[in-house]
C-alpha positions in Angstrom: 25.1 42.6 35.1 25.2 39.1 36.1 24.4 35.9 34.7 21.3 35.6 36.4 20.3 39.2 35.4 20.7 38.5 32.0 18.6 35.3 32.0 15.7 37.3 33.8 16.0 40.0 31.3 15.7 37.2 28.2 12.7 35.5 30.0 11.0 38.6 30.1 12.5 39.4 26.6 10.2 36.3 25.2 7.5 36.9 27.3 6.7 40.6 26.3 3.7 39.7 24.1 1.8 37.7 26.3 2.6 40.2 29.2 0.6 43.0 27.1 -1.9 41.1 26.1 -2.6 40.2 29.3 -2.8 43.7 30.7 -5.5 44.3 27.7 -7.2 41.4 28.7 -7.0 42.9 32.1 -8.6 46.4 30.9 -11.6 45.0 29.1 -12.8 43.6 32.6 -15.0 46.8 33.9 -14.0 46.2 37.2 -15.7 49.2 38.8 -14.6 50.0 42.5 -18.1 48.1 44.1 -17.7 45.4 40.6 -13.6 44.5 41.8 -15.4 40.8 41.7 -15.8 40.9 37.4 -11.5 41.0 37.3 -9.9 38.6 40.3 -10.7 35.2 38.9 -8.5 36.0 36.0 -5.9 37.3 38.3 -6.6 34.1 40.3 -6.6 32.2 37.3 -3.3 33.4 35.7 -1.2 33.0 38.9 -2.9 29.0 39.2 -2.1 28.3 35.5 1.7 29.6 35.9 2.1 27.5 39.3 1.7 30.1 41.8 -0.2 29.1 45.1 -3.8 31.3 44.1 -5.7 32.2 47.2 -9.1 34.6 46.6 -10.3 35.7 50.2 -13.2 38.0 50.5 -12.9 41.3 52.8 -14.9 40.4 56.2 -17.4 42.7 57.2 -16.5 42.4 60.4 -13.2 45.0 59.5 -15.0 47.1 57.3 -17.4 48.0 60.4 -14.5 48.6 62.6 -13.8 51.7 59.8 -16.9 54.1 60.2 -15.1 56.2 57.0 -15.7 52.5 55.2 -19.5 52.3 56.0 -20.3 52.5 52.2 -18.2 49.1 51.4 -21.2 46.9 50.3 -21.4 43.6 48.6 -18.3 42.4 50.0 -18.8 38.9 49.3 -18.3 39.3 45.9 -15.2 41.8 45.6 -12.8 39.6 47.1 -8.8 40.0 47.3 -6.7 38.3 45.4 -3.3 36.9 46.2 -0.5 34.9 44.5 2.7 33.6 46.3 6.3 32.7 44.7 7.6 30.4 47.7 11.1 31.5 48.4 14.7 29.1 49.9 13.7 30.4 53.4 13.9 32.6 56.4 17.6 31.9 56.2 19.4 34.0 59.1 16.8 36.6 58.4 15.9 38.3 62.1 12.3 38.9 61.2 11.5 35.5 60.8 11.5 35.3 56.7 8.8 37.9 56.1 7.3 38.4 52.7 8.5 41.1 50.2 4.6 42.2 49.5 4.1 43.8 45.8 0.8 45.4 45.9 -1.8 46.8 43.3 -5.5 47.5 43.1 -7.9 46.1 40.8 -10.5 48.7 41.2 -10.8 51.2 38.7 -12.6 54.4 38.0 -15.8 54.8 36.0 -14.9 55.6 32.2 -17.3 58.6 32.1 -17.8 60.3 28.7 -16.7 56.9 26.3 -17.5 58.8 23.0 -14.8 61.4 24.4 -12.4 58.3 24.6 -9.9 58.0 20.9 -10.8 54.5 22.0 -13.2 51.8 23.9 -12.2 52.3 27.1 -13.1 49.3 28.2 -11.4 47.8 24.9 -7.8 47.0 26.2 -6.7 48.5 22.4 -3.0 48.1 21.8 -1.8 50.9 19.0 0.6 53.3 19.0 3.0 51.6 21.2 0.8 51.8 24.6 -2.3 49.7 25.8 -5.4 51.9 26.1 -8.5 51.6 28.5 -9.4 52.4 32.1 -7.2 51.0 34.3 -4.2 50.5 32.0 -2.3 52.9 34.5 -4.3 52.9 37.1 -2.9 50.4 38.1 -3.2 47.4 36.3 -0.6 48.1 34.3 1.8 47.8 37.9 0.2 44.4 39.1 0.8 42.7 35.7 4.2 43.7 35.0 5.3 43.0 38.6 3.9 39.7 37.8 5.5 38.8 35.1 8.8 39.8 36.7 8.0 37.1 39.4 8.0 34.5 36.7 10.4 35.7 34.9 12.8 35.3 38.1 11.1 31.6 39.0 11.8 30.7 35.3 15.4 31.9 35.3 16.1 30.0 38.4 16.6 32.6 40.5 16.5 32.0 44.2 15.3 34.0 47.2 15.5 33.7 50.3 11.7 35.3 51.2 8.5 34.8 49.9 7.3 36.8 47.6 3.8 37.6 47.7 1.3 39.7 44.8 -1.5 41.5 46.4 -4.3 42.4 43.7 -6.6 44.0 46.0 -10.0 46.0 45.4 -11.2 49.3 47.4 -8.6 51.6 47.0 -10.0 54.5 45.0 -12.4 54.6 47.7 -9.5 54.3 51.0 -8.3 51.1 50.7 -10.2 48.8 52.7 -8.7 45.4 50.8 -5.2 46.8 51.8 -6.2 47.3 55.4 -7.8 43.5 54.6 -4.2 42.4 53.1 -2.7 43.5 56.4 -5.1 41.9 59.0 -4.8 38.4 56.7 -1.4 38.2 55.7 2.0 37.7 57.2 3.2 40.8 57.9 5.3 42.1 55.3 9.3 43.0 55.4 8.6 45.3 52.9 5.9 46.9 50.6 6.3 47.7 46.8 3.1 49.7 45.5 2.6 49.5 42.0 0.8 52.8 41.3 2.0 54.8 37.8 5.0 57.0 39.3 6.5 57.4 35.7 9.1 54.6 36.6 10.6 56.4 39.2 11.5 55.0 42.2 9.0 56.3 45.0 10.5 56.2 48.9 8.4 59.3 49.6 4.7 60.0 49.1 2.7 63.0 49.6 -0.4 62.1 52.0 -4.2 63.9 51.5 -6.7 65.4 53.6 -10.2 65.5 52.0 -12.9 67.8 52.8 -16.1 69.4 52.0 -16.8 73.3 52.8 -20.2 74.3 52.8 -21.8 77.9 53.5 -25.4 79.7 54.0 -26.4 82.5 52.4 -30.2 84.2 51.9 -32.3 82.9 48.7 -34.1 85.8 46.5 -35.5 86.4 43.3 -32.1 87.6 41.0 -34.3 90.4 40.2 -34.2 91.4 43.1 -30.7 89.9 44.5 -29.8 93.1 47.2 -32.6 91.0 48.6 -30.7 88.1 49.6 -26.8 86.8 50.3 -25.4 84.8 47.4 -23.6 81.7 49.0 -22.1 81.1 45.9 -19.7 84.2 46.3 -19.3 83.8 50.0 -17.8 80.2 49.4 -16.0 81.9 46.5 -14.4 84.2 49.3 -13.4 81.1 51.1 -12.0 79.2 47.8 -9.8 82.1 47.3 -9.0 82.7 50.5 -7.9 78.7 50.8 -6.1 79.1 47.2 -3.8 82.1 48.5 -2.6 80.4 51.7 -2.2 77.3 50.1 0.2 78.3 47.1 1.7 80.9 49.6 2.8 77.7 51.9 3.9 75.4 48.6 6.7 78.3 48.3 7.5 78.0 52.3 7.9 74.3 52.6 11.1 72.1 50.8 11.9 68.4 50.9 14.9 67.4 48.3 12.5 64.4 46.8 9.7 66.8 46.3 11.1 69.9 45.4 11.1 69.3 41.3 7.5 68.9 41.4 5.4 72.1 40.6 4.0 71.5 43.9 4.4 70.0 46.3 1.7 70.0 48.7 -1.0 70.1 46.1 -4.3 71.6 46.5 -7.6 71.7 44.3 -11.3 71.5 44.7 -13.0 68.9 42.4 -16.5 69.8 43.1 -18.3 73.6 43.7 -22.1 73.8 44.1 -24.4 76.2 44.7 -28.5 77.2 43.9 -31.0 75.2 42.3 -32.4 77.6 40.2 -31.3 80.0 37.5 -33.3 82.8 38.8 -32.6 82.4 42.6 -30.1 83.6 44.8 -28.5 80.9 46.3 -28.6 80.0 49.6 -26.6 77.5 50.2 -23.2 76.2 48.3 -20.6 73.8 48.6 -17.0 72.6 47.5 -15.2 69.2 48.5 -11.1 69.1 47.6 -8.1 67.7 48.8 -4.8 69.5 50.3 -1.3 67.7 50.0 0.2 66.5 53.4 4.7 66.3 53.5 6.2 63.5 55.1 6.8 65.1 59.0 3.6 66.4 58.6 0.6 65.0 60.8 -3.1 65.1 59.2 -4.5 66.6 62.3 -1.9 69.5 61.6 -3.0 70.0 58.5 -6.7 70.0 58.9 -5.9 72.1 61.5 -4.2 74.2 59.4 -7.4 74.6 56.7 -9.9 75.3 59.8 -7.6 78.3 60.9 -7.6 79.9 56.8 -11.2 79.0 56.6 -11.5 81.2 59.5 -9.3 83.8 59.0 -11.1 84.1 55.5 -14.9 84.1 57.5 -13.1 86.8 60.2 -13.0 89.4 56.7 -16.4 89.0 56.1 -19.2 90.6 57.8 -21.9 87.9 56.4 -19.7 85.0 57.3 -18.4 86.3 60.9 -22.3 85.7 61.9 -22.5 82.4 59.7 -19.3 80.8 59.3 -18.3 78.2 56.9 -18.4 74.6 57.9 -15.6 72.3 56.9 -16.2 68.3 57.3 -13.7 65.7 56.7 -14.8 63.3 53.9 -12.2 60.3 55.3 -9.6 60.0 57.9 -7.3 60.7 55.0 -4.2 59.2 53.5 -0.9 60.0 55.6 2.4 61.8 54.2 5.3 58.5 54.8 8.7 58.2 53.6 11.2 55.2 53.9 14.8 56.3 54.5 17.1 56.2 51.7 19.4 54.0 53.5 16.3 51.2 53.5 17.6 48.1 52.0 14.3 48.5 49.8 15.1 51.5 48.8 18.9 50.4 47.9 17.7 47.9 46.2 15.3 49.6 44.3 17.9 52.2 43.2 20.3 49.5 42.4 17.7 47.7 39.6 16.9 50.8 38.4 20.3 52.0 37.4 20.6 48.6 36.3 17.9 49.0 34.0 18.8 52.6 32.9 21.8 53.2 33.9 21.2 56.5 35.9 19.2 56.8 39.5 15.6 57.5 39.4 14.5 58.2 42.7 11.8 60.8 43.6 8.3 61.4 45.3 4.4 61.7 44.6 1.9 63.4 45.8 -1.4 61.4 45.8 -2.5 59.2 48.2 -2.6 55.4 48.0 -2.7 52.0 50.0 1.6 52.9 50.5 0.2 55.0 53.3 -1.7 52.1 55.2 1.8 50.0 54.6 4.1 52.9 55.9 1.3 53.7 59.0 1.8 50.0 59.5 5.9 50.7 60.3 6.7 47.9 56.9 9.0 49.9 54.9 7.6 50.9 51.2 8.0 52.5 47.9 5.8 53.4 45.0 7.1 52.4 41.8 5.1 51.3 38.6 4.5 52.2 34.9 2.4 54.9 33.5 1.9 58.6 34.8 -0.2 60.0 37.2 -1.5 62.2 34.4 -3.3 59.3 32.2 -5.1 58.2 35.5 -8.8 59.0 36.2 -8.8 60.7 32.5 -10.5 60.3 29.2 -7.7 58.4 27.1 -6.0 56.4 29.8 -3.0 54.4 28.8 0.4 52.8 29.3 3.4 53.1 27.1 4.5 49.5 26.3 8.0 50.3 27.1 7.0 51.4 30.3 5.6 47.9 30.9 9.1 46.1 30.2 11.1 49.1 31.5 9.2 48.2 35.1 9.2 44.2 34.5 13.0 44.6 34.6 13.4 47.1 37.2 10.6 45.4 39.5 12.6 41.9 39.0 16.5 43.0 39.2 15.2 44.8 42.3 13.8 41.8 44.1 17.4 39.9 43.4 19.2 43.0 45.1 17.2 42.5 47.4 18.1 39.1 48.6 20.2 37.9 46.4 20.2 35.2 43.6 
């Protein structure tokens, strides 16, 4: 390591406490996706009381009405963005004019459903064990605040760069990502894009997209004691679900990409919501399931939706109820695409480089859940997904970050900015 390594790493070193507490003080602001407004000012705040230029910018309207699949985006005015800039030496000999290196992380959160479930207040930002509990700890707050501190840490340690670095804390994404799109139309275009989303500190060039859907079917109601009397649309669907299952895991074995192939799949499918009757002694006549299928990076959504509508078929085709009244499928969103950045990316070197830095062996790999990285990569700004926490915490009773995490991605986050321009 350099000299200017080791005086980020000992900036970050001494600044470890407040850096946690912060990210608790984070989690105990319920900021809701719809309520983004409760956390930005002390984003805002921090980055104006550590001499960062602070800008808050709501999201217009006006771009949320050019998205018919953002329609339910209301009360805009008071779930702004929020943005913090580290001013960098200049464009230097840069081609693209000096863009911005862009870290990126949503403030939004997930309700905590279920608290008395939780081992602690979810919305306590409770530091035991060696992790910080709450909603939002990995998802994602955890990312924004240790990629901010690594910011500092490099302004405090007299680093140098020649770009701009800019923090996005945005709100909307677990609902598509409509401050990102925002971030995009408002902000200098980016030369590259870091997402902060929980990967387990691995380095993230390629992400998995998602195409959401609902299937819905119609059956014949009757009186269960009399159920030869009607059609059941709960088992019809059921014939679809499996149908859907089979062809999905059969493809999972068919398809191989060296990033993705250590995960136990990689395309992932599952349905997170199956409905059917209104009454426990009626036949249902109508049920329904909404779910997601995993998109690969070559891979177009249109292909794969296509790809569900022709098993959906295939599955109504066996049935004699469901050749006369087939299954519907809608698409819930325009979906999330599958991206990947080359490895030969001076991100992604760079990335690699402060990783091994940090832990002295490469940690490169993929996910497989959609995030704002896909509007970045649609965009053509080359992007990774790299953050603490695991995939596994988020959206779950018991959410939380290991601490070490938190300084294990400070230091990767910061070493990987200087690689990638240079002290």
């Amino acid at each position: 390591m350099s000299a200017i390594d080791d005086a980020v790493l000992a900036e970050l070193a001494r600044a470890r406490e407040e850096m946690l507490d912060f990210l608790a003080a984070a989690v105990r602001l319920p900021s809701v996706t719809g309520e983004e407004g409760v956390a930005a000012p002390l984003f805002h705040d921090w980055f104006e009381a550590n001499g960062f230029e602070a800008e808050t910018k709501p999201v217009p309207a006006a771009l949320r009405d050019r998205y018919p699949a953002m329609a339910h985006e209301q009360n805009l005015e008071r779930r702004p963005n929020v943005f913090g800039w580290w001013r960098g030496e200049g464009a230097g000999g840069a081609t693209d004019g000096g863009a911005p290196l862009v870290l990126n992380g949503h403030i939004d959160v997930v309700p905590a459903n279920e608290p008395e479930r939780w081992r602690h207040d979810p919305w306590g930002g409770v530091r035991a064990d060696g992790r910080v509990w709450g909603r939002g700890s990995a998802d994602m707050k955890g990312g924004i605040v240790a990629a901010m501190f690594a910011v500092r840490a490099l302004r405090d340690a007299g680093a140098r760069l020649a770009r701009d670095v800019q923090v996005q804390c945005v709100m909307a994404e677990e609902t598509g990502g409509l401050g990102t799109l925002a971030a995009l139309e408002s902000e200098p275009r980016p030369a590259a894009a870091i997402v902060l989303e929980p990967t387990d500190c691995v380095v993230a060039p390629a992400c998995g997209g998602i195409v959401q859907f609902t299937i819905s079917v119609e059956g014949v109601a009757a009186h269960t004691a009399v159920s030869w009397a009607g059609v059941s649309a709960m088992e019809k669907l059921w014939h679809v679900y499996t149908a859907l299952r089979e062809a999905v895991r059969e493809r999972n074995e068919r398809i191989s990409h060296p990033l993705f192939d250590a995960l136990p799949a990689k395309a992932p499918f599952g349905i997170g919501t199956f409905s059917a009757g209104e009454w426990r002694s009626t036949i249902p006549a109508q049920a329904e399931m909404s779910g997601r299928v995993g998109v690969m990076p070559g891979e177009s959504i249109a292909e794969v939706r296509m790809l569900i509508e022709q098993i959906v078929a295939r599955a109504c085709e066996d049935d004699e109820w469901l050749r006369e009244h087939p299954a519907r499928v809608e698409w819930i969103h325009e979906g999330f695409p599958a991206w990947e950045t080359p490895g030969d990316d001076p991100l992604v070197r760079a990335f690699d480089d402060g990783f091994r830095a940090v832990a002295g062996a490469g940690g490169l790999g993929a996910v497989t859940y959609g995030s704002d990285a896909g509007h970045f990569a649609r965009a053509g700004v080359p992007t990774l997904l790299f953050g603490p926490g695991r995939i596994y915490e988020a959206h779950m009773h018991d959410e939380h970050v290991e601490e070490r995490q938190m300084e294990q991605a400070a230091r990767v986050v910061a070493l990987s900015l200087l690689r990638y321009e240079g002290a």
